[in-house]
N, C-alpha and C positions, 0 to 999 in steps of 0.2 A: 419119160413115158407118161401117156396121160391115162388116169387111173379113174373108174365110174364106178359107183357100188349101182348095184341093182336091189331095189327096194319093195318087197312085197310080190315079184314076182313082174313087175312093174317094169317091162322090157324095154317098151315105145320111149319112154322117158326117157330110161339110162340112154339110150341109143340117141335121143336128140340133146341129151344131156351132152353127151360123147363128142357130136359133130360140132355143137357151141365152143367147145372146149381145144378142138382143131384150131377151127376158125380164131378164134381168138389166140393163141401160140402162132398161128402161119405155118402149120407141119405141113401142108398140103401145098401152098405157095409152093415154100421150101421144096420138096419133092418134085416139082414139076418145074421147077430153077435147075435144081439137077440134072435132069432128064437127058439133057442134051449141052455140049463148050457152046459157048458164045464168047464171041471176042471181046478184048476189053473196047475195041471202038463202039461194038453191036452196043456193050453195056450202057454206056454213057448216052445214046442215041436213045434208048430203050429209059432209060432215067431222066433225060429231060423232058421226052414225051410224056412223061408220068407225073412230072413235076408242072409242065403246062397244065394237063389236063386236071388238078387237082386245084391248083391256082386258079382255073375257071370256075369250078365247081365249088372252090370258095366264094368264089366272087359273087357268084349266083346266089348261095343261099345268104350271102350281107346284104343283098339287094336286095333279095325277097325279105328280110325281116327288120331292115330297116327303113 
C-alpha cells in the first residue's frame, strides 16, 4: 500500500506525491489489466504490439541522439 505523509498542511503535494508513486508501482496498469479476462492468444498479440512499439520508440530516440 502506498503510504504519503502530508506535510504542513500541504495537500497539492502529498496528492502528486501520491499519483508519482502509483505510476511508478503500475497499481493503476495493474487494475485496469484486471478489469476485464483476456485470452492467453489476446495476451501475446497485446505483448508483441507493445514490444514493436517500444522497439521503435527506441530506435527513434538512438537516432535522434546519435
Amino acid at each position: 500500500m502506498t503510504k504519503v505523509v502530508v506535510r504542513n498542511g500541504n495537500v497539492e503535494s502529498a496528492l502528486r506525491t501520491f499519483k508519482q508513486k502509483n505510476i511508478k508501482d503500475g497499481l493503476l496498469k495493474e487494475v485496469k489489466k484486471r478489469e476485464s479476462y483476456m485470452k492467453p492468444g489476446e495476451k501475446r498479440r497485446n505483448a508483441k504490439k507493445e514490444a514493436i512499439k517500444n522497439s521503435r520508440r527506441k530506435e527513434r530516440s538512438y537516432n535522434r541522439a546519435g
